[in-house]
PDB file as gemmi writes it, atoms N, CA and C in Angstrom:
CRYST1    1.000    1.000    1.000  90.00  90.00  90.00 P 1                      
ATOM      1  N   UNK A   1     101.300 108.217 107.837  1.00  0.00           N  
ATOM      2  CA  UNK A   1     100.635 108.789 106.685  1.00  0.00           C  
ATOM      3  C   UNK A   1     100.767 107.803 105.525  1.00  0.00           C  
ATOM      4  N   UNK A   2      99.779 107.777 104.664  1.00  0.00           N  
ATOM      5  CA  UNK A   2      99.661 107.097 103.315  1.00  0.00           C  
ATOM      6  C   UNK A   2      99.873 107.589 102.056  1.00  0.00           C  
ATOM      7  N   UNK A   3     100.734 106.636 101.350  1.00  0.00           N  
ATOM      8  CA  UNK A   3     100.945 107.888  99.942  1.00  0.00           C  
ATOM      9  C   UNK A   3     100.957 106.450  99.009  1.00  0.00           C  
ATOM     10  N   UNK A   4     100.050 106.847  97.105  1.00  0.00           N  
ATOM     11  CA  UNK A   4      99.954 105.789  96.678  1.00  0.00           C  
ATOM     12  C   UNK A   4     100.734 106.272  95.811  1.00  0.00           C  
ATOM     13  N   UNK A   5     101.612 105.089  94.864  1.00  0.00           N  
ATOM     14  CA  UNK A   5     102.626 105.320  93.839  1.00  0.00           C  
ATOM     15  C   UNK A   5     101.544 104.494  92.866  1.00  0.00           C  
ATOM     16  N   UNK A   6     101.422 104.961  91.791  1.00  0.00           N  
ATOM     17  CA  UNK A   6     101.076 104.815  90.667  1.00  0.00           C  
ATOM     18  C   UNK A   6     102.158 104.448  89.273  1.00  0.00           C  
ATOM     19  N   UNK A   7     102.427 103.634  89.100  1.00  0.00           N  
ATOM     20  CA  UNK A   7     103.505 103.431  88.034  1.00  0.00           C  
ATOM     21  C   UNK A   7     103.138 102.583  86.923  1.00  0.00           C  
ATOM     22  N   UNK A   8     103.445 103.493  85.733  1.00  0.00           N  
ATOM     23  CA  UNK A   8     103.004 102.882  84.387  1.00  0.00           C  
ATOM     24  C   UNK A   8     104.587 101.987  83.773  1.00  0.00           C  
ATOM     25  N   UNK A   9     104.228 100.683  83.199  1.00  0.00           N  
ATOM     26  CA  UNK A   9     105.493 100.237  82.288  1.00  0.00           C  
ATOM     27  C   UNK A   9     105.790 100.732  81.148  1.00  0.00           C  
ATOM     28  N   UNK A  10     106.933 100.994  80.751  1.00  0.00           N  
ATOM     29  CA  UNK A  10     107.093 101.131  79.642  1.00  0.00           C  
ATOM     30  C   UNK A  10     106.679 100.517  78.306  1.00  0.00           C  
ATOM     31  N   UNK A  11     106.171 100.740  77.193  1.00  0.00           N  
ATOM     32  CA  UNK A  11     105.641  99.985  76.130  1.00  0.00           C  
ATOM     33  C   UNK A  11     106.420  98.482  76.344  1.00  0.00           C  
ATOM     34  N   UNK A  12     106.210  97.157  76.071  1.00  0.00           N  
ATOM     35  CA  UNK A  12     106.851  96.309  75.792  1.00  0.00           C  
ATOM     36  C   UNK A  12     107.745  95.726  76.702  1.00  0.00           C  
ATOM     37  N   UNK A  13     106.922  96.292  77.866  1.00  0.00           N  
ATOM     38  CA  UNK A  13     108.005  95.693  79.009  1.00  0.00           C  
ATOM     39  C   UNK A  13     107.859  94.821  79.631  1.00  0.00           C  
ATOM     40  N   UNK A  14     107.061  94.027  79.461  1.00  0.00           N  
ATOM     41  CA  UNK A  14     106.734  92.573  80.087  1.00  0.00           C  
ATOM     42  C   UNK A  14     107.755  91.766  80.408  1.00  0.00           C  
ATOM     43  N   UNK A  15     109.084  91.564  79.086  1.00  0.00           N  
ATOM     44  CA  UNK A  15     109.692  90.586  79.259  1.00  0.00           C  
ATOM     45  C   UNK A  15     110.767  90.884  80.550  1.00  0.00           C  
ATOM     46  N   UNK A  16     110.932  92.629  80.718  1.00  0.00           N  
ATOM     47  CA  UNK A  16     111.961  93.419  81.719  1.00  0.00           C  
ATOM     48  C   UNK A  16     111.445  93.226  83.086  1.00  0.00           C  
ATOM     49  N   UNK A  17     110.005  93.349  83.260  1.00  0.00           N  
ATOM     50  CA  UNK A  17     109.725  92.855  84.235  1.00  0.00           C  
ATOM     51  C   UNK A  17     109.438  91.656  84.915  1.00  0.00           C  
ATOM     52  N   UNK A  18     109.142  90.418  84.031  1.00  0.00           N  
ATOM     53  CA  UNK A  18     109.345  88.915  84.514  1.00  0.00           C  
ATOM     54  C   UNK A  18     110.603  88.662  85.140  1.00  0.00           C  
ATOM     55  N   UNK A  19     112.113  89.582  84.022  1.00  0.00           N  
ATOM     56  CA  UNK A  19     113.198  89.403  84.493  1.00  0.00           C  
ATOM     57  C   UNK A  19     113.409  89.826  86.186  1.00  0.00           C  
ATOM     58  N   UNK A  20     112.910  91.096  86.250  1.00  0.00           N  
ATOM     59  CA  UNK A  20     113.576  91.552  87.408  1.00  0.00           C  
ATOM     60  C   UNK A  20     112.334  91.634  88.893  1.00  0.00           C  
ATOM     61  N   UNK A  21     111.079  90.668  88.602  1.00  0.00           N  
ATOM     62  CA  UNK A  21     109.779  90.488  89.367  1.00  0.00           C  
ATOM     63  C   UNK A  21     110.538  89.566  90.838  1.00  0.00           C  
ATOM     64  N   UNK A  22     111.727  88.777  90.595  1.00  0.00           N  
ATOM     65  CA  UNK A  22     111.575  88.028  91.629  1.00  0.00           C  
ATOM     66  C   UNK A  22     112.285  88.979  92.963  1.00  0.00           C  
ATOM     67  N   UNK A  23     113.176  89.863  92.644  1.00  0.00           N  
ATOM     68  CA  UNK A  23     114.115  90.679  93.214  1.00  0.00           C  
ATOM     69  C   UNK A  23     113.420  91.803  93.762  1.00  0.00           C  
ATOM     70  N   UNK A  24     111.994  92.226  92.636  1.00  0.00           N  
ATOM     71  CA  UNK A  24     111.130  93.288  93.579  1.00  0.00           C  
ATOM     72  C   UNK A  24     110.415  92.598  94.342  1.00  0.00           C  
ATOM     73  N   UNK A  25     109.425  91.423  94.080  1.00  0.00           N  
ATOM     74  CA  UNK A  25     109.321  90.889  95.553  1.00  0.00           C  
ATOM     75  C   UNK A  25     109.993  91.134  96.739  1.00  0.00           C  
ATOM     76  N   UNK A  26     110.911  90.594  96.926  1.00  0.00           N  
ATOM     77  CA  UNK A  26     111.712  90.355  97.892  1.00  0.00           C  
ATOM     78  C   UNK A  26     111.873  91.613  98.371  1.00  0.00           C  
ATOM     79  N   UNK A  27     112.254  92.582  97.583  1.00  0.00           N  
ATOM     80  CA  UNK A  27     112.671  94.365  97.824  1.00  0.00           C  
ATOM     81  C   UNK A  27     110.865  94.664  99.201  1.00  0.00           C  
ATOM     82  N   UNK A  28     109.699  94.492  98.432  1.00  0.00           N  
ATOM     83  CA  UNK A  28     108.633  94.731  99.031  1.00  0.00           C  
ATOM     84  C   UNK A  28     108.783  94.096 100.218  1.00  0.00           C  
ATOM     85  N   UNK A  29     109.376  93.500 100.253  1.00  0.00           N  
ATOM     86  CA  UNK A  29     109.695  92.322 101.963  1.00  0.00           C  
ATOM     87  C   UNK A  29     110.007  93.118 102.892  1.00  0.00           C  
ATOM     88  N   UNK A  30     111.040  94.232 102.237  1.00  0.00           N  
ATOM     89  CA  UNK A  30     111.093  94.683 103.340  1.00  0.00           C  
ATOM     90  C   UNK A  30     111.238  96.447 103.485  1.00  0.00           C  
ATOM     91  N   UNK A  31     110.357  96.971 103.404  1.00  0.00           N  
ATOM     92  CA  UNK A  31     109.997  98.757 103.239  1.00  0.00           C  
ATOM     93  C   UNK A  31     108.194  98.257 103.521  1.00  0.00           C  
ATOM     94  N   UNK A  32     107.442  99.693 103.602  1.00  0.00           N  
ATOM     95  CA  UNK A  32     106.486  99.568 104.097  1.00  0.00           C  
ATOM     96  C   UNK A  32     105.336  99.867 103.360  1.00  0.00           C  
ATOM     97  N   UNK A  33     105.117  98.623 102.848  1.00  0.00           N  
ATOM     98  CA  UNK A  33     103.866  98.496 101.189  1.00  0.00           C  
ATOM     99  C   UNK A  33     102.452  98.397 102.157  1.00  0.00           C  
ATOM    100  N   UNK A  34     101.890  98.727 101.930  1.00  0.00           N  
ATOM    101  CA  UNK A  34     100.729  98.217 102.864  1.00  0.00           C  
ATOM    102  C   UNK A  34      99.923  97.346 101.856  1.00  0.00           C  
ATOM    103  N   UNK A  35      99.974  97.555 100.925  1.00  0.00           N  
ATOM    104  CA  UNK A  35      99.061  97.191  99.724  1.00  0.00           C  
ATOM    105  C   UNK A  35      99.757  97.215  98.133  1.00  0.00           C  
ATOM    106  N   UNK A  36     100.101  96.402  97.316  1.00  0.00           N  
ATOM    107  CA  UNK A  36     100.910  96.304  96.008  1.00  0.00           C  
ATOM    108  C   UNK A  36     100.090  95.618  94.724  1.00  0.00           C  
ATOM    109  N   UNK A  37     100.067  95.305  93.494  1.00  0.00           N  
ATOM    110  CA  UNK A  37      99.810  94.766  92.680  1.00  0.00           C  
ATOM    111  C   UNK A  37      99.968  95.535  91.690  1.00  0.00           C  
ATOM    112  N   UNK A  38     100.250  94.928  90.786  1.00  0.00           N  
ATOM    113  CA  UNK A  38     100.042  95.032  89.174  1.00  0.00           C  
ATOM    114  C   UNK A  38      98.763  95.406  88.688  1.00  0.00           C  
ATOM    115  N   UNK A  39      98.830  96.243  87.685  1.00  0.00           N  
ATOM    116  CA  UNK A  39      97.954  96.829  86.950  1.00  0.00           C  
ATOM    117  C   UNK A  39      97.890  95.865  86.036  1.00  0.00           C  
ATOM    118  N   UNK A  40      96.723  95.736  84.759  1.00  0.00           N  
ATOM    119  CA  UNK A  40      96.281  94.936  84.260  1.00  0.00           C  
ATOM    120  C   UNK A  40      96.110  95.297  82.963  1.00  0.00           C  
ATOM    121  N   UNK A  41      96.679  94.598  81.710  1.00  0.00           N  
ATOM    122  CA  UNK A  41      96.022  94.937  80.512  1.00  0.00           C  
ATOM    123  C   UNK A  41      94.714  94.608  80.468  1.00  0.00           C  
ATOM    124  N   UNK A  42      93.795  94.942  79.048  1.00  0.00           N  
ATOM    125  CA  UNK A  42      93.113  94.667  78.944  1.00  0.00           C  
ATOM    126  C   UNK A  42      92.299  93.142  79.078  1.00  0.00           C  
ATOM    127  N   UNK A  43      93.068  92.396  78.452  1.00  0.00           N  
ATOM    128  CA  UNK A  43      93.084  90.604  78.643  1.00  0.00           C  
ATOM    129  C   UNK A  43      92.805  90.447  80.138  1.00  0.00           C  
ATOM    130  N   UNK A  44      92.957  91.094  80.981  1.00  0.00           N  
ATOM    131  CA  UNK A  44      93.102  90.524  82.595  1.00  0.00           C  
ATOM    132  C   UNK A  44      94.381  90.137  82.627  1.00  0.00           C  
ATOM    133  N   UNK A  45      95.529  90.101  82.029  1.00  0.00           N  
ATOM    134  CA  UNK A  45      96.730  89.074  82.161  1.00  0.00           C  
ATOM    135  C   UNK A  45      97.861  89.767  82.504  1.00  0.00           C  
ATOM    136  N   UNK A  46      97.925  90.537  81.391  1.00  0.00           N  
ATOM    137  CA  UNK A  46      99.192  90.970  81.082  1.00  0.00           C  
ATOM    138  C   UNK A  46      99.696  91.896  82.108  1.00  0.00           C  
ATOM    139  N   UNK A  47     100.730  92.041  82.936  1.00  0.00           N  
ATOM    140  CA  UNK A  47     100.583  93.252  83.407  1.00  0.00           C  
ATOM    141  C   UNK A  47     101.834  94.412  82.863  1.00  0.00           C  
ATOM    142  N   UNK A  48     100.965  95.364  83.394  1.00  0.00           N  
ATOM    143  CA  UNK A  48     101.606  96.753  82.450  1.00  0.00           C  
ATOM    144  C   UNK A  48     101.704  97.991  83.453  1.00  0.00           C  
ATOM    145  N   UNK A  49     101.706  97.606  84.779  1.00  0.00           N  
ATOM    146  CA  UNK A  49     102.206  98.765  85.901  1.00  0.00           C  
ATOM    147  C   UNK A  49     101.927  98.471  87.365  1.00  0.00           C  
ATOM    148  N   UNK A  50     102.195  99.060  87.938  1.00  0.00           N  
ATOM    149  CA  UNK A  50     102.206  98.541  89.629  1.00  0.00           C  
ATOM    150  C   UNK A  50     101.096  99.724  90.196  1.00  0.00           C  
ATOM    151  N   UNK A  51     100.764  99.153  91.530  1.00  0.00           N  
ATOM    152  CA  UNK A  51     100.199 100.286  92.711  1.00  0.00           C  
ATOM    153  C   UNK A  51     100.811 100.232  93.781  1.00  0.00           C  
ATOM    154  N   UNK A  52     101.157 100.978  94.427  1.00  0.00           N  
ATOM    155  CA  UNK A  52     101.730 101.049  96.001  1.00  0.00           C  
ATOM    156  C   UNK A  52     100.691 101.655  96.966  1.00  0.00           C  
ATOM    157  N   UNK A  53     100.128 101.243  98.253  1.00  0.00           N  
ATOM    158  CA  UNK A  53     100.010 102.104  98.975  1.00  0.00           C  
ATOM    159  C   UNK A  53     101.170 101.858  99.943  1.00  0.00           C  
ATOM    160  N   UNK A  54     102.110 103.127 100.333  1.00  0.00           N  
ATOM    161  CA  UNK A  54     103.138 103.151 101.216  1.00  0.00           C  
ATOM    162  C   UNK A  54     102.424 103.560 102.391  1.00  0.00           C  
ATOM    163  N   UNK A  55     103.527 103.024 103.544  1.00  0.00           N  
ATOM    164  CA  UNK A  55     103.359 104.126 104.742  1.00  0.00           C  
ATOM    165  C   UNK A  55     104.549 104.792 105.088  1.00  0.00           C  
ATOM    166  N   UNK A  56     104.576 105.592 105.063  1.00  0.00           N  
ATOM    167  CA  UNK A  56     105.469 106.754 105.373  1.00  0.00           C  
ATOM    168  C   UNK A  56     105.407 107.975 106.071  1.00  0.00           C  
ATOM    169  N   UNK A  57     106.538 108.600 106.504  1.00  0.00           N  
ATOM    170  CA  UNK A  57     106.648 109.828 107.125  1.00  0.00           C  
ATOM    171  C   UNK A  57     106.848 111.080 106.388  1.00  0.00           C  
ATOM    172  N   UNK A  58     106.687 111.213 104.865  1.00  0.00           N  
ATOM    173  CA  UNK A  58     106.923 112.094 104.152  1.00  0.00           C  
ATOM    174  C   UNK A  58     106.815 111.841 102.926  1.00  0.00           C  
ATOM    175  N   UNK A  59     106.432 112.745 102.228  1.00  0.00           N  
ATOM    176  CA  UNK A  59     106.022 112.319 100.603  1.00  0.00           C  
ATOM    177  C   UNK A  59     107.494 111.873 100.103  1.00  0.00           C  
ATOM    178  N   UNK A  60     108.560 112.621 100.568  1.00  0.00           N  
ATOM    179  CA  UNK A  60     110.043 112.501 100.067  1.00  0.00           C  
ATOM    180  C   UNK A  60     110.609 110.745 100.720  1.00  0.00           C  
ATOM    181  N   UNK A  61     110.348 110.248 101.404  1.00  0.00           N  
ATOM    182  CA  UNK A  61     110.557 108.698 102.111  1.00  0.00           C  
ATOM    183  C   UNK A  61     109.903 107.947 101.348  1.00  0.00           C  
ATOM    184  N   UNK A  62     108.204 107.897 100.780  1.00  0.00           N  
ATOM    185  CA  UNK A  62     107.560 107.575 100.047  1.00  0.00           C  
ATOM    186  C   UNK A  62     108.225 107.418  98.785  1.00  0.00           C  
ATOM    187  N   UNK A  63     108.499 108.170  98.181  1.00  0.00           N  
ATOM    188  CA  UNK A  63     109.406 108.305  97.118  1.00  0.00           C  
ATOM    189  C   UNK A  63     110.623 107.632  97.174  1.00  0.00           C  
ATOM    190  N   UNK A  64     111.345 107.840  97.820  1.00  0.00           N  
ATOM    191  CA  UNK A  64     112.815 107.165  97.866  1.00  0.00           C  
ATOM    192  C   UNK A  64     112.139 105.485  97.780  1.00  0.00           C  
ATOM    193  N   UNK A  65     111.101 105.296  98.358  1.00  0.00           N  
ATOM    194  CA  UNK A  65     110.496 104.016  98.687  1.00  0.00           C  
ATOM    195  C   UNK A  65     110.593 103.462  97.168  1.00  0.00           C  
ATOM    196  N   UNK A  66     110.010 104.434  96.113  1.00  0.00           N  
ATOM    197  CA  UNK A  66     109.588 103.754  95.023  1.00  0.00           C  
ATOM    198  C   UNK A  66     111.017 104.061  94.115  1.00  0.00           C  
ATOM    199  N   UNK A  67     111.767 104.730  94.407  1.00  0.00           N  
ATOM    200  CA  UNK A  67     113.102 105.068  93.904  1.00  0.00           C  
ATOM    201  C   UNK A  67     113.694 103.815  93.629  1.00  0.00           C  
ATOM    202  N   UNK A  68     113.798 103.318  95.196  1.00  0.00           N  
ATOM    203  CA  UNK A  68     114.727 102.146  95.721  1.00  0.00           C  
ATOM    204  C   UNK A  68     114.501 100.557  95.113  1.00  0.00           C  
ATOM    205  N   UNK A  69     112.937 100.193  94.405  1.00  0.00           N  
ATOM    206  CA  UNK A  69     112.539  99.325  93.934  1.00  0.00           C  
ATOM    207  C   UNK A  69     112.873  98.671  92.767  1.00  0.00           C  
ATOM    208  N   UNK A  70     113.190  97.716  92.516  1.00  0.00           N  
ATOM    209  CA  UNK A  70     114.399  97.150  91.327  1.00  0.00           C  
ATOM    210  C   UNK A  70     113.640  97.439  90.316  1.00  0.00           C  
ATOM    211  N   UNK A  71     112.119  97.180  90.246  1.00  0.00           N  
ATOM    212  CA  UNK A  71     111.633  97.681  88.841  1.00  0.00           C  
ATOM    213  C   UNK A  71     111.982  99.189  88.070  1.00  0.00           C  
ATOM    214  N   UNK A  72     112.087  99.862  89.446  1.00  0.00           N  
ATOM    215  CA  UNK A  72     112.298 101.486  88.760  1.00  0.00           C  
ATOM    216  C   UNK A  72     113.588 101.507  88.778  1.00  0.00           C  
ATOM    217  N   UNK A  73     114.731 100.917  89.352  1.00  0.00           N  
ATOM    218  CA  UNK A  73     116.422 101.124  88.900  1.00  0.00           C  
ATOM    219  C   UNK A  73     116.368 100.527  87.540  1.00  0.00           C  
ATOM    220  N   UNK A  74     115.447  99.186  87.335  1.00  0.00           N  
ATOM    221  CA  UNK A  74     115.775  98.687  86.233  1.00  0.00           C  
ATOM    222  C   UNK A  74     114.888  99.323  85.274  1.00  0.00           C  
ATOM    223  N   UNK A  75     114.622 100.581  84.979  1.00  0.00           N  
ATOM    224  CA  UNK A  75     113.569 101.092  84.096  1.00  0.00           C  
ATOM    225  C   UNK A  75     112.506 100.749  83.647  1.00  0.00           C  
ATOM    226  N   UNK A  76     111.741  99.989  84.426  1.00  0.00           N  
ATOM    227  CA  UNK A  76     110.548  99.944  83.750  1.00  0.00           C  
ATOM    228  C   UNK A  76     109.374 100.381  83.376  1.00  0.00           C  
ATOM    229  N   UNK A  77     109.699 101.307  84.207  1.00  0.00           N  
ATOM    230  CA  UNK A  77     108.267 102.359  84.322  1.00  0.00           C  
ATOM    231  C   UNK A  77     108.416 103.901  83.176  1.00  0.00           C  
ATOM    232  N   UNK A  78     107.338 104.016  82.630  1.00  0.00           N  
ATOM    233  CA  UNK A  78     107.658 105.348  82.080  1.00  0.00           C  
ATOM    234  C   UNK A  78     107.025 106.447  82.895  1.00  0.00           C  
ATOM    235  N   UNK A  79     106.352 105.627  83.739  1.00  0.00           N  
ATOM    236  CA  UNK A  79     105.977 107.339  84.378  1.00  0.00           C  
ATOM    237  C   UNK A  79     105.616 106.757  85.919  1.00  0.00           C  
ATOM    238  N   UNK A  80     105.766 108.005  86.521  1.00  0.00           N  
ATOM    239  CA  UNK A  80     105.913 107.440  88.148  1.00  0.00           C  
ATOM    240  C   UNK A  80     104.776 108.209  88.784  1.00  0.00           C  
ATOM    241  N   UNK A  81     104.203 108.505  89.556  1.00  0.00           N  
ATOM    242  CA  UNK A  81     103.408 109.462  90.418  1.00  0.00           C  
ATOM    243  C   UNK A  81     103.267 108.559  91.815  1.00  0.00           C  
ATOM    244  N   UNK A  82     103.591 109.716  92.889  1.00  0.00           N  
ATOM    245  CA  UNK A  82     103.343 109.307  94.017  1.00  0.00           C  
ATOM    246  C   UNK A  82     102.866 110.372  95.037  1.00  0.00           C  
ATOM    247  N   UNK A  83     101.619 110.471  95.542  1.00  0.00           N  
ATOM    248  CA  UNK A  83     100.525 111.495  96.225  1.00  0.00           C  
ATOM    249  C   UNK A  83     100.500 111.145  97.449  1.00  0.00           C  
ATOM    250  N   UNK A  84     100.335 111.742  98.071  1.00  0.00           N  
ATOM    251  CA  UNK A  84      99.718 111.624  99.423  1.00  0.00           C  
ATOM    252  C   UNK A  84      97.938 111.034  99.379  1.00  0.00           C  
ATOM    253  N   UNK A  85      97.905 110.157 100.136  1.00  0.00           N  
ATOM    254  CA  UNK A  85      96.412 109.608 100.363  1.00  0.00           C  
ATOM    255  C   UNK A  85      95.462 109.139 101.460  1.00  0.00           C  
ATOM    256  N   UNK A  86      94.637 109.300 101.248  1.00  0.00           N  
ATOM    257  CA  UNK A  86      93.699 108.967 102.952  1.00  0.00           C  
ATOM    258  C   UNK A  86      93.165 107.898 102.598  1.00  0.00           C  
ATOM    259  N   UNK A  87      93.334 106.967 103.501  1.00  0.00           N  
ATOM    260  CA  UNK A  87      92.566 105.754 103.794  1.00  0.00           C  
ATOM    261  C   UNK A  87      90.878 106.070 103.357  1.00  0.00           C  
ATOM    262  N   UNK A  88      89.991 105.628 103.071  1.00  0.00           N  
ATOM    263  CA  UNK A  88      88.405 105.761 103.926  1.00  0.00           C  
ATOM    264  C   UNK A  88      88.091 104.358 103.814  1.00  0.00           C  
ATOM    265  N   UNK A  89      87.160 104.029 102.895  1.00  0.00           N  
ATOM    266  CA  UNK A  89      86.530 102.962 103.189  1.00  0.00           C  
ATOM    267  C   UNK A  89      87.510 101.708 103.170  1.00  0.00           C  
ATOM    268  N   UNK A  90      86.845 100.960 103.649  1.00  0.00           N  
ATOM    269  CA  UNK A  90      87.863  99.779 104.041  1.00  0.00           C  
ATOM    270  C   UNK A  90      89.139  99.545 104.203  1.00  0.00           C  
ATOM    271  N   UNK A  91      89.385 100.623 105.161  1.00  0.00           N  
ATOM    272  CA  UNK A  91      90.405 100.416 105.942  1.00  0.00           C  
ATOM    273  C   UNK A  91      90.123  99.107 106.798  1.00  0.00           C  
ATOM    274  N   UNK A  92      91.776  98.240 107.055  1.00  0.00           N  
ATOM    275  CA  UNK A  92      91.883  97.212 107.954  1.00  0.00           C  
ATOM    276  C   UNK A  92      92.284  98.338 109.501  1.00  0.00           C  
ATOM    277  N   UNK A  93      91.824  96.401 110.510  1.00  0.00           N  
ATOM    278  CA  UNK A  93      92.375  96.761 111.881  1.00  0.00           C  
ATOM    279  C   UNK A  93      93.271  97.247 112.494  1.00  0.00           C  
TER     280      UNK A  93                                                      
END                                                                             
């Protein structure tokens, strides 16, 4: 099953997340992202929140997923949401 995490940064958090970007990499290395990136200020540049699509066995695993991620131990997010979701169009092989 698929569930997407939606996570906003906190005002002014750019510099919190450059700090702690190389450690969530690595974290995504290894749990089951199917799909990740940064959200985008306006500029195209800046970024100011993440997307997840997970795969998981439960909205509650999903979660722990985004629990476990150094950006959210290290606070960066002010707000979290994570749903259950269906694939449709362009799904891969």
């Amino acid at each position: 099953m698929h569930f997407v995490a939606l996570c906003e940064d906190k005002p002014n958090g750019l510099s919190l997340r450059t700090e702690v970007r190389p450690v969530h990499l690595d974290y995504l290395k290894t749990v089951p992202i199917r799909i990740a990136g940064p959200f985008l200020a306006e500029d195209g540049e800046t970024m100011v929140g993440t997307l997840y699509v997970i795969e998981a066995d439960s909205l509650a695993e999903a979660q722990k997923i985004v629990d476990e991620d150094p950006f959210t131990k290290a606070g960066l997010f002010s707000s979290v949401t994570v749903r259950p979701w269906r694939w449709g169009i362009g799904k891969p092989a």
